[in-house]
C-alpha positions, 0 to 999 in steps of 0.5 A: 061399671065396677073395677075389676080385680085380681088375686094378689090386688091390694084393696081396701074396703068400709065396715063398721070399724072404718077402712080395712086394707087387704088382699083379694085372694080369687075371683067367685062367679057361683055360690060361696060360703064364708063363715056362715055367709051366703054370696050368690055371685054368677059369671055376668055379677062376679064376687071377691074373697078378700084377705084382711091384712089386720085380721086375716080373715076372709070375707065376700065383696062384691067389686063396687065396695073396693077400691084399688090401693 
């Protein structure tokens, strides 16, 4: 099972660029849009909107691509 999170937890996560830290800002159990995104989370398969601390940016997650910092 996936780790759970809360607003204000300090995670990190892989992309392109290597490691990103951030923060996650809330928990999403239905559909959100993110600069042009579509996450289709629900109750039982919950989402994280993520805040980048280099770049500010928010993004979706889904909990088993973070990690707790």
């Amino acid at each position: 099972m996936a780790d759970t999170f809360k607003p204000g937890d300090k995670v990190s996560w892989e992309t392109a660029q290597g490691t990103t830290h951030g923060e996650v800002v809330e928990k999403v159990t239905s559909k959100t849009t993110i600069k042009g995104h579509v996450a289709k989370p629900s109750p039982d398969d919950p989402q994280y909107v993520v805040k980048s601390d280099t770049s500010g940016e928010e993004a979706v997650h889904k909990p088993e691509a973070l990690t707790k910092r």
